[in-house]
ZASEPA-898494 format. One record per residue (C-alpha): residue number from 1; residue in three letters; y negated, x negated, z negated. Coordinates in nm, 2 decimals. Layout:
N
+-----+-----+--------+--------+--------+
|   i |  aa |     yy |     xx |     zz |
+-----+-----+--------+--------+--------+
| NUM | ala |      Y |      X |      Z |
...
+-----+-----+--------+--------+--------+
This chain:
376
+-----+-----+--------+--------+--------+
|   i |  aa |     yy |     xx |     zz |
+-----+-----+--------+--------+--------+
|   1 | unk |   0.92 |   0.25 |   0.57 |
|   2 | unk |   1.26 |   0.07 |   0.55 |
|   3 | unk |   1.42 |  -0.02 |   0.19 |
|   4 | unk |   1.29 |  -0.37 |   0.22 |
|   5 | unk |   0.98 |  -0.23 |   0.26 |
|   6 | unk |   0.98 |   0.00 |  -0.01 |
|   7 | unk |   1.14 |  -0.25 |  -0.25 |
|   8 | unk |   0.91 |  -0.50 |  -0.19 |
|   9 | unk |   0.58 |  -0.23 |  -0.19 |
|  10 | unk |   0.75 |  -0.07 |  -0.55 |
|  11 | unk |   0.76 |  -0.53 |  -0.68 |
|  12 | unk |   0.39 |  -0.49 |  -0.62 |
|  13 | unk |   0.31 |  -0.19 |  -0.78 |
|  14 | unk |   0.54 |  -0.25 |  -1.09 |
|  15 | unk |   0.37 |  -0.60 |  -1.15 |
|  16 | unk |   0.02 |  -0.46 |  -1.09 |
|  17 | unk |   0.12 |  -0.20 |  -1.35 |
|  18 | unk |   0.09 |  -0.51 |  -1.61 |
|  19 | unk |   0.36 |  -0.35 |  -1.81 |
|  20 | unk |   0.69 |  -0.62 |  -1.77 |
|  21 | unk |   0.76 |  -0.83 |  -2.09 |
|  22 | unk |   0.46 |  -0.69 |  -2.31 |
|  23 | unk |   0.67 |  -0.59 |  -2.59 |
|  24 | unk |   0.79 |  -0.26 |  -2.76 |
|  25 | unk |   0.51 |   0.03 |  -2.68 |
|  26 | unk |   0.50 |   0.35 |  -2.90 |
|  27 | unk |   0.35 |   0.58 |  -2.61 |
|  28 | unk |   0.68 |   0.48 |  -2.39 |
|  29 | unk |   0.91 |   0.49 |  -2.69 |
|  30 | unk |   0.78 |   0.86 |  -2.80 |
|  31 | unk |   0.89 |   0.94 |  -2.46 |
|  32 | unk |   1.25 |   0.79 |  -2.47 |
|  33 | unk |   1.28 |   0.93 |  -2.86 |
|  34 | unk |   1.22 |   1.25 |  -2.75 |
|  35 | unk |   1.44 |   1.23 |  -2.43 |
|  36 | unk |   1.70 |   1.18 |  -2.68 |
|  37 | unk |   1.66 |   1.44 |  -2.92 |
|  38 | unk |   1.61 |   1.70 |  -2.63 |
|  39 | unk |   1.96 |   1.65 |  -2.48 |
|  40 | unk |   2.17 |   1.50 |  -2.78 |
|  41 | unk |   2.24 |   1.15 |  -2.60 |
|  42 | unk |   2.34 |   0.86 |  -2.74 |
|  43 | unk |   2.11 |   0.63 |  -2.50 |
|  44 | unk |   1.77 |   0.71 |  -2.27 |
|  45 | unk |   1.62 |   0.46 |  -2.12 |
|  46 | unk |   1.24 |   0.44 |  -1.93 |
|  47 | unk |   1.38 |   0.15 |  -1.68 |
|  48 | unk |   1.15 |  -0.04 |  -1.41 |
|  49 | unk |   1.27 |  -0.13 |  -1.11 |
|  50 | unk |   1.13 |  -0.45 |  -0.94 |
|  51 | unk |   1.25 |  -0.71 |  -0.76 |
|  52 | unk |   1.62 |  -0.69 |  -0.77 |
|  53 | unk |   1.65 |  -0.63 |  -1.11 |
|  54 | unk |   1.61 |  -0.33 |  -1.33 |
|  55 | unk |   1.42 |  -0.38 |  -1.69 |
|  56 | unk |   1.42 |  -0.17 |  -1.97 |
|  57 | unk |   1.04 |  -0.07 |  -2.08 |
|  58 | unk |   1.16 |   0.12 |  -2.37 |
|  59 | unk |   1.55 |   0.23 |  -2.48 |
|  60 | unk |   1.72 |   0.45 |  -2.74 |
|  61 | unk |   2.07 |   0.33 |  -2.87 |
|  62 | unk |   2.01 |   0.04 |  -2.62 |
|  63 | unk |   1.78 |  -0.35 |  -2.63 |
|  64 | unk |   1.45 |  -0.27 |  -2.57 |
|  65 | unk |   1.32 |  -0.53 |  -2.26 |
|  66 | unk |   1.67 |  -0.57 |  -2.11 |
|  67 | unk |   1.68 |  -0.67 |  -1.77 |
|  68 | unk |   2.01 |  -0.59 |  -1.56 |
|  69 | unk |   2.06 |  -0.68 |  -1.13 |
|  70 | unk |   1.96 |  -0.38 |  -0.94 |
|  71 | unk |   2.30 |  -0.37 |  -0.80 |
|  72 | unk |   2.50 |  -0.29 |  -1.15 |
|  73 | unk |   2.28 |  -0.01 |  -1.29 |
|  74 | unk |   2.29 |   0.37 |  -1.16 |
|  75 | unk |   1.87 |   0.35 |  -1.17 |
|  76 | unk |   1.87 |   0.15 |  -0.84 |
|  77 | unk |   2.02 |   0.43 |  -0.66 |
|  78 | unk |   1.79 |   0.71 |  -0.86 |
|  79 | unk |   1.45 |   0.55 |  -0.71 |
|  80 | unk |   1.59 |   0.59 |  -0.38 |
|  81 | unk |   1.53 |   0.97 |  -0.39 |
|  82 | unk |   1.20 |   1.21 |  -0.49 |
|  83 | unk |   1.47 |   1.41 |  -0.71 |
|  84 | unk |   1.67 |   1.37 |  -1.04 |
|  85 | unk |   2.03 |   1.17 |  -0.99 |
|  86 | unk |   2.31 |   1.37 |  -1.15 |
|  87 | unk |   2.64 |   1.19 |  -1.20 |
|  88 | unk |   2.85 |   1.42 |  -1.45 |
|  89 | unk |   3.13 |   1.21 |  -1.46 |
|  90 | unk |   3.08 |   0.84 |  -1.33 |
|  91 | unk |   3.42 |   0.74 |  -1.36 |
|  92 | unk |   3.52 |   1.01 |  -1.07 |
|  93 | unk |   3.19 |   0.93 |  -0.85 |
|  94 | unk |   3.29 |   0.57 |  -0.64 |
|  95 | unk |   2.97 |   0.47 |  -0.60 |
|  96 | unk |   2.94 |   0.41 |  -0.94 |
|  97 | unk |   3.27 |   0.39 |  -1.09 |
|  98 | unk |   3.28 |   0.02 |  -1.04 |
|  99 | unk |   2.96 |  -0.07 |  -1.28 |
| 100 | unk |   3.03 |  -0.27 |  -1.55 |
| 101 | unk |   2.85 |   0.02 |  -1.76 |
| 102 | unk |   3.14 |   0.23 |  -1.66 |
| 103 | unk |   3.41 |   0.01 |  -1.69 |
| 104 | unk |   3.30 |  -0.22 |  -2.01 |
| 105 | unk |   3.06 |   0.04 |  -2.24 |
| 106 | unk |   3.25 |   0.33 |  -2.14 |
| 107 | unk |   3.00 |   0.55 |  -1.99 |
| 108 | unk |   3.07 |   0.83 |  -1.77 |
| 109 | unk |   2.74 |   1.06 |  -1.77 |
| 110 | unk |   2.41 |   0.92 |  -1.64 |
| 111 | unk |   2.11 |   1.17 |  -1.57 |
| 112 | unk |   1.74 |   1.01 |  -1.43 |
| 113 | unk |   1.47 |   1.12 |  -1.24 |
| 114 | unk |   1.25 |   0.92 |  -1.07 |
| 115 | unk |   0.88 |   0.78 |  -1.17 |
| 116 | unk |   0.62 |   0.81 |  -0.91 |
| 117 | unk |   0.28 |   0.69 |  -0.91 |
| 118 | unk |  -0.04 |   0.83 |  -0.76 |
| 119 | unk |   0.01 |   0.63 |  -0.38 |
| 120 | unk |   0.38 |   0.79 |  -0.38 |
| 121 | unk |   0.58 |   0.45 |  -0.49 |
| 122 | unk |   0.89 |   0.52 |  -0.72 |
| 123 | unk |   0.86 |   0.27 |  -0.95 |
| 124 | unk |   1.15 |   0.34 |  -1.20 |
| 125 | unk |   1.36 |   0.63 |  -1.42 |
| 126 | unk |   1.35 |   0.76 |  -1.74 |
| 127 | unk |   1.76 |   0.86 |  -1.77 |
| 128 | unk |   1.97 |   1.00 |  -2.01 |
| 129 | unk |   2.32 |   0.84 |  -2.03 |
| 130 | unk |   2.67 |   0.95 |  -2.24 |
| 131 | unk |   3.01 |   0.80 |  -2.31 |
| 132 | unk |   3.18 |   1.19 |  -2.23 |
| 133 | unk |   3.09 |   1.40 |  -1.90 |
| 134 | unk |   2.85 |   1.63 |  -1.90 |
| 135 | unk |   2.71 |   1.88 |  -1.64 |
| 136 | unk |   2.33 |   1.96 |  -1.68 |
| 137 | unk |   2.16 |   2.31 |  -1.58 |
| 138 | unk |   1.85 |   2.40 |  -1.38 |
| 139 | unk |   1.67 |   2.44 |  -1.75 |
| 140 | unk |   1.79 |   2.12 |  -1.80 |
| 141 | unk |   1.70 |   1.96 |  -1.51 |
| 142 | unk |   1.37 |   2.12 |  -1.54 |
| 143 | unk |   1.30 |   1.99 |  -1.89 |
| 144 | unk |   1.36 |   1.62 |  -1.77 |
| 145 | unk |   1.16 |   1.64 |  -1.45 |
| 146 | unk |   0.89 |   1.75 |  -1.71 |
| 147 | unk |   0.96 |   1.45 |  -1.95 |
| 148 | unk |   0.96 |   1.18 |  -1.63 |
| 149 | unk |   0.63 |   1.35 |  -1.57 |
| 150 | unk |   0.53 |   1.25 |  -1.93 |
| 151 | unk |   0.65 |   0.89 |  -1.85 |
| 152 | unk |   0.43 |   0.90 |  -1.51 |
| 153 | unk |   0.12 |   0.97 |  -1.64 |
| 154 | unk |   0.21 |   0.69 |  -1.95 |
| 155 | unk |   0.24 |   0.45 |  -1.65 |
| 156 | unk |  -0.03 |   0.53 |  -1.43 |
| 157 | unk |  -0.28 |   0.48 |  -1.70 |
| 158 | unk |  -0.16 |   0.10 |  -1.72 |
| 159 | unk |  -0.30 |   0.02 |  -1.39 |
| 160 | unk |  -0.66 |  -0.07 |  -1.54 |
| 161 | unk |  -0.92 |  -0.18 |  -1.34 |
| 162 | unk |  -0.89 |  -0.53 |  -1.42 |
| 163 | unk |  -0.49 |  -0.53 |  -1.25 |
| 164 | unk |  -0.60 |  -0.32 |  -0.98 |
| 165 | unk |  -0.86 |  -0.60 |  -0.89 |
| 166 | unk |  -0.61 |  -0.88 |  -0.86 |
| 167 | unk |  -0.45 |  -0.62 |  -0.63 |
| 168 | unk |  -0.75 |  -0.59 |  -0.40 |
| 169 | unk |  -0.81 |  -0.96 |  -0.43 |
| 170 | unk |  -0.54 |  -1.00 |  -0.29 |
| 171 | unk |  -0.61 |  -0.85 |   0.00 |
| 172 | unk |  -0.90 |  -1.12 |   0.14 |
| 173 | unk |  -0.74 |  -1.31 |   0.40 |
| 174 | unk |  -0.86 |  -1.72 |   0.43 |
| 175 | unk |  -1.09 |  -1.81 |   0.64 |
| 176 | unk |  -1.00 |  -1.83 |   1.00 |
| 177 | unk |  -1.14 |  -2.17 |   1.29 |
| 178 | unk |  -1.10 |  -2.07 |   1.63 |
| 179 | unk |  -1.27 |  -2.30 |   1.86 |
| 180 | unk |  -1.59 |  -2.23 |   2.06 |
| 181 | unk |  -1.59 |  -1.85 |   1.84 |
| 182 | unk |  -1.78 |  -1.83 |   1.51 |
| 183 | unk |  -1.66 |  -1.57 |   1.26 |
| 184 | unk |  -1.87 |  -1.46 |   1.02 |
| 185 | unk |  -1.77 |  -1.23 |   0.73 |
| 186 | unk |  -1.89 |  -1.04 |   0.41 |
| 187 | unk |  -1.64 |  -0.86 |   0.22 |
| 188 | unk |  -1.68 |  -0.68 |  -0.13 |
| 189 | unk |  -1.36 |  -0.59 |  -0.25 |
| 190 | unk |  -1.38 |  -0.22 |  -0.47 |
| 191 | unk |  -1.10 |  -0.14 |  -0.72 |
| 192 | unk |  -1.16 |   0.29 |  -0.58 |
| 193 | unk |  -1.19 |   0.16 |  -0.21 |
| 194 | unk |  -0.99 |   0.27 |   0.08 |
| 195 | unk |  -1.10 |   0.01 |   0.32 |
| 196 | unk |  -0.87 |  -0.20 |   0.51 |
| 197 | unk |  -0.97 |  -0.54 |   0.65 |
| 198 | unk |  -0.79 |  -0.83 |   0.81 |
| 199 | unk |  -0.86 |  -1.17 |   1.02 |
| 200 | unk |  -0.59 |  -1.44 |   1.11 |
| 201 | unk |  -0.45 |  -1.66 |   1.38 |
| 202 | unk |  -0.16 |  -1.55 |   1.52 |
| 203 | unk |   0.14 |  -1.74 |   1.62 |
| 204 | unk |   0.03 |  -1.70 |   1.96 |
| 205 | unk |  -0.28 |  -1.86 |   1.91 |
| 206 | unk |  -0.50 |  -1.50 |   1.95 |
| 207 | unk |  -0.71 |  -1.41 |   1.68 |
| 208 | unk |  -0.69 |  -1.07 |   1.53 |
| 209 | unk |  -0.95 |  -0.86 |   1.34 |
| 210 | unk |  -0.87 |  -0.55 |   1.19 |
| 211 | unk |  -1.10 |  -0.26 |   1.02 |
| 212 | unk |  -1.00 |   0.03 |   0.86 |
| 213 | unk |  -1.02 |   0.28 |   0.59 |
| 214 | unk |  -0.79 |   0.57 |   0.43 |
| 215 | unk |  -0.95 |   0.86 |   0.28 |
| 216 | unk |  -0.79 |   0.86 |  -0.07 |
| 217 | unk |  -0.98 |   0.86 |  -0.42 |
| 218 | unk |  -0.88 |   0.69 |  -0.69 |
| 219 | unk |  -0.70 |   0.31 |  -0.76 |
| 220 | unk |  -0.46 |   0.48 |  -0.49 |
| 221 | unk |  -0.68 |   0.42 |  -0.23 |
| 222 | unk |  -0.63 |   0.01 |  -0.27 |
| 223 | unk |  -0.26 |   0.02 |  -0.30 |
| 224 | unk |  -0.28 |   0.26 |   0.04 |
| 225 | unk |  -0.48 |   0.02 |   0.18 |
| 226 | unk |  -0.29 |  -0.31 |   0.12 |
| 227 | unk |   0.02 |  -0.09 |   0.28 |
| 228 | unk |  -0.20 |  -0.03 |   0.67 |
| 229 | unk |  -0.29 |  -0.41 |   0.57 |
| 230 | unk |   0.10 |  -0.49 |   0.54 |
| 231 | unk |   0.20 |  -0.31 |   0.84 |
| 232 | unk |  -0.06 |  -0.47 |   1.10 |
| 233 | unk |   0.03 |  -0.84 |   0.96 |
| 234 | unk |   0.41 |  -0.77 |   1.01 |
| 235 | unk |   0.37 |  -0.69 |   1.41 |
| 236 | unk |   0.17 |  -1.00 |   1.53 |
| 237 | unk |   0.38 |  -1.06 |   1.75 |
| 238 | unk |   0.41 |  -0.72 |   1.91 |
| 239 | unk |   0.25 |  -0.57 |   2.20 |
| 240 | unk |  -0.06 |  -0.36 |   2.11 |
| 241 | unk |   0.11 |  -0.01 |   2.20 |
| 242 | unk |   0.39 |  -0.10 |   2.05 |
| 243 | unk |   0.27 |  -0.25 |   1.73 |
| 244 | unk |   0.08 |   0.06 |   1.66 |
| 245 | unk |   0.35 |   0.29 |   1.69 |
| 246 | unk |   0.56 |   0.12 |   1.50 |
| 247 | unk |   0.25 |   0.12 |   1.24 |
| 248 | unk |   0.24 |   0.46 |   1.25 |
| 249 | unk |   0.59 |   0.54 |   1.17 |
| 250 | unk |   0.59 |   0.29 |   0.91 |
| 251 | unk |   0.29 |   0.48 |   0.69 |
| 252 | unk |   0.38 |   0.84 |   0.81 |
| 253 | unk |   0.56 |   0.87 |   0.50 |
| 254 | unk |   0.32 |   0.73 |   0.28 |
| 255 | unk |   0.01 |   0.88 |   0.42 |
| 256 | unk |   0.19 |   1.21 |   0.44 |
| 257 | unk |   0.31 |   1.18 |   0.05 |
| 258 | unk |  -0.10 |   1.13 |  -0.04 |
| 259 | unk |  -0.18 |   1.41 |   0.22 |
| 260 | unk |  -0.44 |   1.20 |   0.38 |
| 261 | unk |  -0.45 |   1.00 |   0.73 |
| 262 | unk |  -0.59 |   0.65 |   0.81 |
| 263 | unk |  -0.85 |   0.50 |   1.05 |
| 264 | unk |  -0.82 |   0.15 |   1.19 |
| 265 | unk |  -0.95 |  -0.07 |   1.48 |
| 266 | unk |  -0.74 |  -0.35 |   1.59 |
| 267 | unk |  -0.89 |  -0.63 |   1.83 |
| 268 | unk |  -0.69 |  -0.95 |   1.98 |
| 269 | unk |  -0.90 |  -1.19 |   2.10 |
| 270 | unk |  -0.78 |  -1.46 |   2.34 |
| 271 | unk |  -0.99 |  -1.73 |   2.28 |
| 272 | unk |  -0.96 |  -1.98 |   2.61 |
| 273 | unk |  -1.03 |  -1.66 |   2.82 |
| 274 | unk |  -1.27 |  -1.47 |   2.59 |
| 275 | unk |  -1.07 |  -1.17 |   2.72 |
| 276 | unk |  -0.97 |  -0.93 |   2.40 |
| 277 | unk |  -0.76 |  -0.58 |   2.37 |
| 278 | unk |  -0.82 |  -0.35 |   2.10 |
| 279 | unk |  -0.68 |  -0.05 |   2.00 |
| 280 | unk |  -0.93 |   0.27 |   1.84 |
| 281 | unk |  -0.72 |   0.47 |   1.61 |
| 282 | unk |  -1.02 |   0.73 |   1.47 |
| 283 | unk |  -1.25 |   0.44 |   1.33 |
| 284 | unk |  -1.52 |   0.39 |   1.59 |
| 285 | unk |  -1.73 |   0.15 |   1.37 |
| 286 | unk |  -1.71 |  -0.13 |   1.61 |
| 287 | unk |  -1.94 |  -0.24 |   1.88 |
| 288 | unk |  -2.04 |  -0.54 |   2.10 |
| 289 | unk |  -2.36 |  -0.65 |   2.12 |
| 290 | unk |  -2.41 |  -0.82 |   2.47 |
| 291 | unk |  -2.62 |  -1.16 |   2.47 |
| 292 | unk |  -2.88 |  -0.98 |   2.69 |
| 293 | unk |  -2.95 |  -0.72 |   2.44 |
| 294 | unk |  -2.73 |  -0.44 |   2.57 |
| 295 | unk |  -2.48 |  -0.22 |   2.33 |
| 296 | unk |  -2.14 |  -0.12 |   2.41 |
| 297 | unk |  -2.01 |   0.10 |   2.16 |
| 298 | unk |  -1.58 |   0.07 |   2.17 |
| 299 | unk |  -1.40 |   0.36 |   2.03 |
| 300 | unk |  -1.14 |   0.57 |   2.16 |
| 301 | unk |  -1.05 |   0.92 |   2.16 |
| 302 | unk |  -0.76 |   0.89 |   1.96 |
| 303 | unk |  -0.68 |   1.02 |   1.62 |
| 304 | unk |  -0.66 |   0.88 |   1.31 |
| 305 | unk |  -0.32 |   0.76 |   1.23 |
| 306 | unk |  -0.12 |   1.04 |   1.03 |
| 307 | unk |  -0.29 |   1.27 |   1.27 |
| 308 | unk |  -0.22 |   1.18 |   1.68 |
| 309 | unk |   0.04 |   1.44 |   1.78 |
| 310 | unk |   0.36 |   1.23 |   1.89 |
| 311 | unk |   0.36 |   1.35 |   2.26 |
| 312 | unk |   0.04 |   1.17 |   2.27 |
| 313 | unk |   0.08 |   0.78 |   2.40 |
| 314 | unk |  -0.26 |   0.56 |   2.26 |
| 315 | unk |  -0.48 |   0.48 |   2.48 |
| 316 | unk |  -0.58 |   0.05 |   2.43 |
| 317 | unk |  -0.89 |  -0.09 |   2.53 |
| 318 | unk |  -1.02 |  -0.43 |   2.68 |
| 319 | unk |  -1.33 |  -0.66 |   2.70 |
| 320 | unk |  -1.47 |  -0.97 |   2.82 |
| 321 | unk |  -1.64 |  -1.20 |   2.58 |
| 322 | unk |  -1.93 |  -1.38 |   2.74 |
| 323 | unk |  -2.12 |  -1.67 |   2.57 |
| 324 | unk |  -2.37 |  -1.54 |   2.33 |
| 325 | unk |  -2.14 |  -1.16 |   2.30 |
| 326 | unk |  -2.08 |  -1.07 |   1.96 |
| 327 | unk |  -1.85 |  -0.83 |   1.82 |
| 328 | unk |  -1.93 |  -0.62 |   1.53 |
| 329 | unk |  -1.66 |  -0.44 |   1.31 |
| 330 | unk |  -1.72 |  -0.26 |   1.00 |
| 331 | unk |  -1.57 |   0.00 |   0.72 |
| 332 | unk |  -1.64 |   0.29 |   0.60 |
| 333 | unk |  -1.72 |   0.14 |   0.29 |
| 334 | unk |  -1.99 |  -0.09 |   0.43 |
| 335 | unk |  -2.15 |   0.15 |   0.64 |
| 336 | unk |  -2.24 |   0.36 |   0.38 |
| 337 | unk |  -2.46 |   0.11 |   0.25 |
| 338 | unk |  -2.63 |   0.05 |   0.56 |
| 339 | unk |  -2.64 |   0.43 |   0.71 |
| 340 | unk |  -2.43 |   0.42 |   1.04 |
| 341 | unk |  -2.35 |   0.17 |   1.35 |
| 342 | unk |  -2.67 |   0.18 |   1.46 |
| 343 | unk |  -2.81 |   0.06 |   1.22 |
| 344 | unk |  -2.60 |  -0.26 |   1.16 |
| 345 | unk |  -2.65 |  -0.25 |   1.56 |
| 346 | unk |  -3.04 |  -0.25 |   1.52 |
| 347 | unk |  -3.00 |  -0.55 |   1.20 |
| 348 | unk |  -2.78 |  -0.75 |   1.44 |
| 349 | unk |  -3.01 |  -0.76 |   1.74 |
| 350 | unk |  -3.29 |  -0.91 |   1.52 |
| 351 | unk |  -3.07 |  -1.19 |   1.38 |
| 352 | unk |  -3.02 |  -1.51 |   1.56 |
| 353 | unk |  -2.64 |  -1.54 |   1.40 |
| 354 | unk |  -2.34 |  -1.34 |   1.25 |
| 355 | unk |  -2.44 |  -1.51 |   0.91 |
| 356 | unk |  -2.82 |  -1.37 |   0.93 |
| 357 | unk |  -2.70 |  -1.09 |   0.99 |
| 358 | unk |  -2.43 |  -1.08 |   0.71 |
| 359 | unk |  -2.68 |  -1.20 |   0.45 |
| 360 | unk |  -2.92 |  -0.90 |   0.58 |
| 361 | unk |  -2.64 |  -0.67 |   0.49 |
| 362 | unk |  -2.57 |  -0.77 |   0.16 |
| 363 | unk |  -2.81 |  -0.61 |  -0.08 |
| 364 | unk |  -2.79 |  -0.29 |   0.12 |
| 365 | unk |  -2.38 |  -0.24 |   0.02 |
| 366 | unk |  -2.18 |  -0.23 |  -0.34 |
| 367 | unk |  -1.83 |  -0.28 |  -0.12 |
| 368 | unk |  -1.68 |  -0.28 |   0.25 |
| 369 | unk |  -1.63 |  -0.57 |   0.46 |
| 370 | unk |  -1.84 |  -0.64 |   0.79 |
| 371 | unk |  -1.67 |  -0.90 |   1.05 |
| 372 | unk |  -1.92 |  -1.06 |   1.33 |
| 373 | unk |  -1.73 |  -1.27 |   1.56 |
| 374 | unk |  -1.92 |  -1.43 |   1.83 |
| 375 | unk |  -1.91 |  -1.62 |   2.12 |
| 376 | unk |  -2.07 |  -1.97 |   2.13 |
+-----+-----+--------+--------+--------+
């Protein structure tokens, strides 16, 4: 993931979080107090870092709700690594030594660690700053990895179901009118789901459907999610091999950090031939049901993404949409509701239309998302 990536995932996160501008808190100001007493500083701050800009959640010695450019605090720098930022004496360190903080307030010690949530996003620091150098040992470091633990745990519990909902709201793409094609979809968004889903137009003029899933628990799983969704928009306009490598090194690091891998199935349709690639990466709940009753099932061997071995080159697929073909895509999500592809298979036989057979579906599922996209 590059650093505009990450900044603009960490945005999301942070906002989700529901935290920015809702006052003074006394579970975030506990933390910073006792920050302060621990190490004898004059200011500790629990910062957030979002969009350019750097706010203060809760301060000692300093305005509570401050917000600073990214660019003129040390915390921009901290969130850029998994480990506490050291800088005993900022006046001697140049990437630093310029800061107004340094040259204007007179400070010249700044210790933070990073805050992390559960999907691996740094999100901000809780630091410790001082107006005379100071060097900090292992106990010390120690003690305020323990304290930015504290802080973690404050945070995560923020992200309430209600936030994470307008998170995976967020994540229903608008309705898509491609010409001779109908596209019929159910989606039920989950606040615990890992299921990825997309359909759009491309610039192009191709449609592309995506399916998908990650195997995390938790209101992770969502923010996971919206990441693969992320990455397939972005390459659009990419050749299929090499949009999905590129996918892949863009999540490695996050799917490695939640020690889990990712499914997906990727179609591009061309709509004035009917003629469509696809690629399989380990989801295999996708089918075509033929207008003369016959089933081709259209899955890969490939692995899940997190999981193909490098040396391994993906292995694309193709088909030819005849009038009356439909195409049937599903998550995990939605097929355990239903049991398995054969049996959305069996429901979509005996419906004359992708929106029968979406309203067949419905009372069998609590969440997933089911695309039918059909010839005319």
């Amino acid at each position: 993931m590059t650093q505009l990536d990450a900044a603009a995932r960490r945005t999301a996160v942070v906002e989700a979080l529901g935290v920015l501008g809702s006052g003074p808190e006394e579970r975030f100001d506990r933390i910073t107090r006792m920050t302060q007493e621990a190490f004898g500083v004059p200011l500790t701050f629990l910062n957030l870092v979002h969009d350019q800009v750097v706010t203060s959640q809760s301060a000692q010695g300093w305005v509570q709700g401050d917000s600073m450019p990214a660019e003129e605090v040390f915390c921009s720098t901290t969130v850029l690594s998994g480990e506490p930022l050291v800088v005993p004496d900022a006046t001697l360190d140049p990437r630093f030594a310029h800061l107004a903080a340094v040259t204007q307030q007179g400070i010249r010690f700044y210790a933070g660690a990073p805050l992390s949530m559960l999907d691996g996003t740094r999100v901000g620091t809780l630091c410790i700053m001082d107006a005379a150098p100071r060097v900090l040992t292992e106990e010390d470091l120690d003690l305020l990895r323990d304290l930015a633990h504290w802080a973690e745990r404050e945070l995560g519990h923020t992200i309430e179901r209600d936030r994470v909902r307008r998170v995976v709201d967020g994540l229903v793409p608008e309705p898509v009118d491609v010409p001779g094609y109908s596209l019929d979809v159910l989606t039920i968004p989950r606040d615990d789901s890992g299921d990825v889903a997309d359909w759009r137009v491309a610039a192009d003029g191709r449609l592309h459907l995506t399916v998908g899933s990650v195997s995390v628990g938790g209101r992770a799983a969502a923010l996971l999610a919206a990441d693969v969704r992320a990455a397939v928009i972005a390459r659009t306009d990419l050749p299929m091999d090499a949009a999905v490598a590129g996918l892949e090194a863009q999540l490695a690091a996050d799917l490695s950090a939640a020690d889990t891998a990712g499914s997906l199935f990727h179609l591009r349709l061309d709509p004035g031939t009917g003629r469509a690639e696809y690629g399989d990466a380990g989801h295999g709940h996708a089918a075509v049901l033929r207008h003369g009753g016959e089933v081709e099932s259209l899955r890969s061997p490939d692995l899940p993404l997190g999981l193909q071995p490098g040396s391994t080159p993906r292995t694309p697929g193709a088909l030819d949409l005849e009038r009356g073909d439909r195409v049937l895509l599903a998550t995990d999500g939605l097929l355990a509701g239903v049991g398995d592809l054969d049996a959305l298979v069996t429901i979509a036989r005996t419906s004359s239309t992708g929106a029968e057979t979406a309203d067949r579906v419905r009372p069998l599922v609590s969440g997933g998302t089911l695309l039918v996209l059909a010839r005319d």
